[in-house]
C-alpha positions as CSV (number, residue, x, y, z in Angstrom):
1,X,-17.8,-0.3,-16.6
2,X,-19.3,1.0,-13.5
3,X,-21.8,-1.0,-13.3
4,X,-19.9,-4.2,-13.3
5,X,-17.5,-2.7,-10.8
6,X,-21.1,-2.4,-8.6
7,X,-21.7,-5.8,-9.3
8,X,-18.0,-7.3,-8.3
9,X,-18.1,-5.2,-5.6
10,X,-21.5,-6.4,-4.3
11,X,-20.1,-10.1,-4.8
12,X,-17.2,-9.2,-2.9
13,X,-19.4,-8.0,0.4
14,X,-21.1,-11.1,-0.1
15,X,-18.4,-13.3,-0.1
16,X,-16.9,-11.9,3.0
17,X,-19.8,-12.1,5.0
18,X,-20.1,-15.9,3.5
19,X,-16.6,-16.5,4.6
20,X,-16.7,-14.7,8.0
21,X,-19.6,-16.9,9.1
22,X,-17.6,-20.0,7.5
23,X,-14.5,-19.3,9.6
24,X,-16.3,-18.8,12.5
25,X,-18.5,-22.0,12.3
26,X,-15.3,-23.4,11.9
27,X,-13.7,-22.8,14.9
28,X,-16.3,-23.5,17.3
29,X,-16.7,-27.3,16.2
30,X,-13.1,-27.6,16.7
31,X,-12.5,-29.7,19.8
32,X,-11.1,-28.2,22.9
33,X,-12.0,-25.6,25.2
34,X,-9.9,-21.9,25.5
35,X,-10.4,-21.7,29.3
36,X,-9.0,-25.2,30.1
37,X,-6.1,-24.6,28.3
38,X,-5.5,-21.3,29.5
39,X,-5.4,-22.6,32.9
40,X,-4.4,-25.6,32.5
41,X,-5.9,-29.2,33.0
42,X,-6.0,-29.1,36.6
43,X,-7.8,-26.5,36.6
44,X,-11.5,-27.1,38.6
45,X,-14.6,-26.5,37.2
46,X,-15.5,-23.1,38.5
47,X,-12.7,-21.6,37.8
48,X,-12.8,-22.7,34.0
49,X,-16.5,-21.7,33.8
50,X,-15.5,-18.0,35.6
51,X,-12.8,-17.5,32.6
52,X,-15.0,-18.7,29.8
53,X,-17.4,-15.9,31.3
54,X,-14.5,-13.8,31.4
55,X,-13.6,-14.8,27.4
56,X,-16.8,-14.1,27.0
57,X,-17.5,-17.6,25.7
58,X,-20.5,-18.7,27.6
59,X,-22.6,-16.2,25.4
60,X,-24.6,-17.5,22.3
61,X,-23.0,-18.2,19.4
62,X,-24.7,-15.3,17.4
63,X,-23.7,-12.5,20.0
64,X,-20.1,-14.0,19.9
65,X,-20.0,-14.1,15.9
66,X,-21.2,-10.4,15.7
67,X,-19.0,-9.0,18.6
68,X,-15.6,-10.6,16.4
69,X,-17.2,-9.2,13.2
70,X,-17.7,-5.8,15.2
71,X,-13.9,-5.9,16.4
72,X,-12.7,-7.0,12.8
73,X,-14.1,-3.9,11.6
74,X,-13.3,-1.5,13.8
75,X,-9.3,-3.2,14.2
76,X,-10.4,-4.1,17.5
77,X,-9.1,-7.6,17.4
78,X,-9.0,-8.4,20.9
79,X,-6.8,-10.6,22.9
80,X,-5.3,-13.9,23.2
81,X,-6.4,-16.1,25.7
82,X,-3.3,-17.6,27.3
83,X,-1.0,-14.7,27.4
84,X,-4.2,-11.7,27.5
85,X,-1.7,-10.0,24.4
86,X,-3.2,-8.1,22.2
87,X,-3.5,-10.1,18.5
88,X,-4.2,-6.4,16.2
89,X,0.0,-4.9,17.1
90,X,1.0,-8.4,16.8
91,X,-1.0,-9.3,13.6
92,X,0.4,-6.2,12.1
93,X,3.8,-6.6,12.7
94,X,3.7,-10.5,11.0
95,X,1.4,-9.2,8.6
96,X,4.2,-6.8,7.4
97,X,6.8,-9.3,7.2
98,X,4.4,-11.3,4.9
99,X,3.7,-8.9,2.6
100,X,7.6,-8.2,2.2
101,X,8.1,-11.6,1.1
102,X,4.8,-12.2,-1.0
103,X,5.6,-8.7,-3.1
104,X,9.5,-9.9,-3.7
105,X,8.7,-13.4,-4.9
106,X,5.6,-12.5,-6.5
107,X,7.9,-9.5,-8.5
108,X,10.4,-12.0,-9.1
109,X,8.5,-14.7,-10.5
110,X,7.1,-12.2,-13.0
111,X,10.6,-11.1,-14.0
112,X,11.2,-15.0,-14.6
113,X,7.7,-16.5,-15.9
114,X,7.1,-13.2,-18.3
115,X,10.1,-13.1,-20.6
116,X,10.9,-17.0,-20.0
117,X,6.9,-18.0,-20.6
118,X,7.3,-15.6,-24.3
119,X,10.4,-17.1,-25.1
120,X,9.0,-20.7,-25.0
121,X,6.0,-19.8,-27.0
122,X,7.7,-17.8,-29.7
123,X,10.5,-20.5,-29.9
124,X,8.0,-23.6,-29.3
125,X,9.2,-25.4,-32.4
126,X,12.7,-24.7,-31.8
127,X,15.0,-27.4,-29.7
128,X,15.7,-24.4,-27.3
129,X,12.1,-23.4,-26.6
130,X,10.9,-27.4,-26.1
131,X,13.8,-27.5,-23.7
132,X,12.8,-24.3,-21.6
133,X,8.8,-25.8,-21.2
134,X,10.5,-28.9,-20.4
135,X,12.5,-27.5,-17.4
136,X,9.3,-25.1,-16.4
137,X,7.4,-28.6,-16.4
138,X,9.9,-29.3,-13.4
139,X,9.5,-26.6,-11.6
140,X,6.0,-27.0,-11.3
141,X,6.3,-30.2,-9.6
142,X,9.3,-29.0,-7.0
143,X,7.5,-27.9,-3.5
144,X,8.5,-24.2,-2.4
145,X,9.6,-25.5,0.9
146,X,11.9,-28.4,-1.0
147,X,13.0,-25.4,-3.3
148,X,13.8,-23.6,0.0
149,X,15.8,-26.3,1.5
150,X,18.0,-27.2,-1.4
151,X,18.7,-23.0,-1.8
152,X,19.6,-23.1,2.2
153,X,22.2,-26.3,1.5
154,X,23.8,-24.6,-1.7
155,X,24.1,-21.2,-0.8
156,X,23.8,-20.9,3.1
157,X,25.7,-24.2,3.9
158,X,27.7,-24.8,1.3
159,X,28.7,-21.6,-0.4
160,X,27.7,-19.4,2.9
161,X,27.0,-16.7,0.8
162,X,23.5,-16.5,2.4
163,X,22.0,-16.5,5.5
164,X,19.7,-19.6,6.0
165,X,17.2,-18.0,8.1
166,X,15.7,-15.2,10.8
167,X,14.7,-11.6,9.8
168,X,15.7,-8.2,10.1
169,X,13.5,-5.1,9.8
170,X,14.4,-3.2,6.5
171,X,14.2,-0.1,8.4
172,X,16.7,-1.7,11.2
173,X,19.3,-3.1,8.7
174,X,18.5,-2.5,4.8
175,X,21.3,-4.7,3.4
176,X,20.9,-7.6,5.9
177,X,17.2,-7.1,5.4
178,X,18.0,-8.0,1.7
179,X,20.0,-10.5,2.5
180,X,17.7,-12.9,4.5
181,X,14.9,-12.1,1.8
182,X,16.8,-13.5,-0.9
183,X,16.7,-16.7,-0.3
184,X,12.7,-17.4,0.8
185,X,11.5,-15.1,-1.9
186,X,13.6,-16.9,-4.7
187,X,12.3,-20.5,-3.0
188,X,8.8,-19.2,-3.4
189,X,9.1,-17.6,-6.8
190,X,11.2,-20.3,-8.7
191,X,8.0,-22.4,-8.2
192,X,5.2,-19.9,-9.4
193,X,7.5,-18.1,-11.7
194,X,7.3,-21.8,-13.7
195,X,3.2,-21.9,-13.0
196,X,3.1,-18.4,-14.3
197,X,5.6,-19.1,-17.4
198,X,3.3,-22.4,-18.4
199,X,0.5,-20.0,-18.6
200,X,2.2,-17.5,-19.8
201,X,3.4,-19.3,-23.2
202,X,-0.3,-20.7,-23.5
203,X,-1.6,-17.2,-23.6
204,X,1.3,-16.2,-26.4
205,X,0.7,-19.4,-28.6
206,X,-2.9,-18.1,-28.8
207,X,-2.0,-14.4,-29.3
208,X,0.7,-15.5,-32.2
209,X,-2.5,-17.6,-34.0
210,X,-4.4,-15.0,-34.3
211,X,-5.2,-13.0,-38.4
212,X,-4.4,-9.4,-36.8
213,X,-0.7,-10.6,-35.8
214,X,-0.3,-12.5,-38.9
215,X,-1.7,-9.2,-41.3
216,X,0.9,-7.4,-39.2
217,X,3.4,-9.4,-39.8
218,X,2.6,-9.4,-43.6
219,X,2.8,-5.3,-43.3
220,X,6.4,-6.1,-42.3
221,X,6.7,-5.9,-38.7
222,X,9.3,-8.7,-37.2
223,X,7.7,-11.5,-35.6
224,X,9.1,-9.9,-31.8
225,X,7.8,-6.1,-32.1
226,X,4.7,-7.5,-33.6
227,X,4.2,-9.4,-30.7
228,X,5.1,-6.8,-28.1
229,X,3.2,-3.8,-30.0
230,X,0.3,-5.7,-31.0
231,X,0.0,-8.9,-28.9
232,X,0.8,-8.9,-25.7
233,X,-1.8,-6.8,-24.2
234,X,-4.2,-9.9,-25.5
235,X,-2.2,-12.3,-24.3
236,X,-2.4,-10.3,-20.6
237,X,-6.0,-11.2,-19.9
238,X,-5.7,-14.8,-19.1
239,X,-2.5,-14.2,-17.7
240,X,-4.0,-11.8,-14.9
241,X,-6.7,-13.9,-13.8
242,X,-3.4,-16.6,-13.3
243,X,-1.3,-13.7,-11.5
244,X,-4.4,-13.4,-8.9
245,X,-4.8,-17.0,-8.5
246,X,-0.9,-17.3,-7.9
247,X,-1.6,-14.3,-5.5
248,X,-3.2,-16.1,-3.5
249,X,-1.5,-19.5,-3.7
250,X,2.0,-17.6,-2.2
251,X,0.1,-16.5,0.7
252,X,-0.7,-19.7,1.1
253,X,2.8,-21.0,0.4
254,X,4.7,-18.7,2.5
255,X,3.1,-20.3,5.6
256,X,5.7,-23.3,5.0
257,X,8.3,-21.2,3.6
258,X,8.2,-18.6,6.8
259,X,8.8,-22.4,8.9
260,X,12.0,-23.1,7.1
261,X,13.2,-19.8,7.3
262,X,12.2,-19.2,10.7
263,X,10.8,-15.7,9.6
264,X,8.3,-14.4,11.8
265,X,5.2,-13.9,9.5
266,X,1.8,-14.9,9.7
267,X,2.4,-18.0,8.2
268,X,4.4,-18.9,11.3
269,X,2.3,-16.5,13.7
270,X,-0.4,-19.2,12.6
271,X,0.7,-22.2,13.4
272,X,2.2,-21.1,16.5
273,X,-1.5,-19.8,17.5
274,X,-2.8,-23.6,16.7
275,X,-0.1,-24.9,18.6
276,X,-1.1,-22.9,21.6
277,X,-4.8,-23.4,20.9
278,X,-5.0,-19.9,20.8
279,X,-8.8,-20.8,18.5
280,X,-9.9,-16.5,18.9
281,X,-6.0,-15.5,17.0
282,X,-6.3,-18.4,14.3
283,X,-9.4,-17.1,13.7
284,X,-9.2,-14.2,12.7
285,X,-5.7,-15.3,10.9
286,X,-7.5,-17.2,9.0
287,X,-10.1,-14.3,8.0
288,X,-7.6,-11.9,7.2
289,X,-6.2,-14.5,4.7
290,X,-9.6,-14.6,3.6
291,X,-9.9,-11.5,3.0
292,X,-6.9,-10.6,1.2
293,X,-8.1,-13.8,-1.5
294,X,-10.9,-12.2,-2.0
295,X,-10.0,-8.6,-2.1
296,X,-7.1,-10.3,-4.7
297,X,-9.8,-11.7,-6.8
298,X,-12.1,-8.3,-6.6
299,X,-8.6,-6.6,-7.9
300,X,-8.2,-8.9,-10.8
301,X,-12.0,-8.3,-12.1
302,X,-11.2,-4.6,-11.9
303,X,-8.1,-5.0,-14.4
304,X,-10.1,-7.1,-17.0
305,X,-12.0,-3.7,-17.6
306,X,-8.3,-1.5,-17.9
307,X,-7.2,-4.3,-20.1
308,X,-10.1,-5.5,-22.3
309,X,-11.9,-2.8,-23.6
310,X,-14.4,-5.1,-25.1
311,X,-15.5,-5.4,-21.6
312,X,-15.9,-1.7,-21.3
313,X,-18.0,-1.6,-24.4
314,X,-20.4,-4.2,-23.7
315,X,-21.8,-1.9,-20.5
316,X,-22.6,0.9,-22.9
């Protein structure tokens, strides 16, 4: 078990660095230059070339690449270059907001896809259970951001029950806090709570094949708690290796969501840093969502090993 944990682990420190370099190749064949649009394009020639020495852009590539590498891992992030602010306090503050709307839709979509997935699979021959994969099958194809909209017209405009958009700091206002997350994290999990159910019932129709469920069920056990005591831990491993996946996909997916809520996240943080050409702050953006796809996927390898034994044995 160790061992492979070495081995994920030495994969993960290799993909970063893979990545890192990726990102950064990235942004330096991207057209523009960060001085002229700092100053503006007016600007003459000396001056541009004394604050791309000042950005520290007129280095080689290599010095430039290890310098942001250095800053990533230190949490010196350094600043942006129109407005000199510093991108680490601001990162952290949109980075918080993020992970306040990932964790509730990614909860919620559990509470919908785990019961609602098991349902469809134990009732799959049933009128009821053919109905429920049908409407799952139609919330895979609805966009989060079209999910979002519709939610804002029903119960923001219509009903006014909701607010339709902005944020509040849980620690500033807990109920309204609660109030303007409703709506983005149900937008975002009504769409991977009916990935995650598809899978979900895939995982169970397996499980409920299988000769140990079946000689438990001839040893009298009712076809639910033998499921539940004897199945579903099996029926788990696929459906982690989904849960990571869908992970990463919400990060993803609350980029568009954070637009239509007007909730200042990353997602939104991001595009207004490409907007601005602000190349150093999508940058690292960008690696930081890197790294938390990867450090998602490092997570999910770790939890075969809780949840499979037979992977545990087979390092012995």
């Amino acid at each position: 078990m160790l061992l492979r944990l070495l081995e994920r682990f030495g994969v993960l420190l290799a993909s970063l660095v893979a990545g890192s370099v990726l990102v950064f190749a990235f942004m330096q064949v991207l057209p523009g230059d960060p001085a002229r649009v700092a100053l503006g394009v007016n600007a003459s020639e000396e001056a541009v070339a004394r604050l791309r020495t000042e950005f520290g852009l007129d280095r080689p590539l290599v010095t430039q690449y290890l310098d942001w590498v250095g800053g990533l891992l230190t949490f010196d992030l350094g600043a942006e270059y129109v407005s000199r602010a510093p991108i680490g306090p601001q990162l952290a503050d949109r980075l918080q907001v993020t992970l306040w709307l990932v964790g509730a839709a990614m909860v919620l979509a559990l509470v919908i896809a785990v019961p609602f997935g098991t349902w469809m699979a134990v009732r799959h021959r049933h009128a009821d259970g053919v109905l429920a994969s049908a409407l799952s099958q139609v919330g895979v194809a609805v966009p989060a951001f079209l999910a979002g909209i519709v939610l804002i017209a029903v119960f923001a405009v219509g009903l006014r029950w909701l607010p339709s958009g902005g944020w509040v700091p849980p620690a500033q206002d807990p109920v309204e806090f609660l109030r303007r997350l409703i709506l983005p994290a149900v937008s975002l999990a009504l769409v991977q709570g009916a990935v995650l159910a598809r899978y979900v019932r895939s995982a169970v129709l397996d499980v409920l094949r299988e000769d140990y469920l079946r000689t438990a069920r001839a040893k009298g056990l009712r076809p639910m708690p033998a499921l539940f005591r004897h199945g579903l831990r099996n029926a788990a491993i696929p459906v982690v290796t989904v849960l990571g996946l869908q992970l990463a996909t919400l990060l993803v997916g609350a980029v568009v969501v954070e637009q239509v809520f007007v909730i200042p996240g990353v997602g939104r943080f991001l595009l207004e840093s490409v907007a601005q050409r602000e190349l150093l702050t999508v940058q690292t953006v960008v690696m930081v969502l890197v790294v938390a796809v990867l450090v998602i996927n490092f997570v999910v390898d770790a939890l075969y090993l809780v949840i499979d034994p037979r992977l545990r044995v087979r390092q012995r």
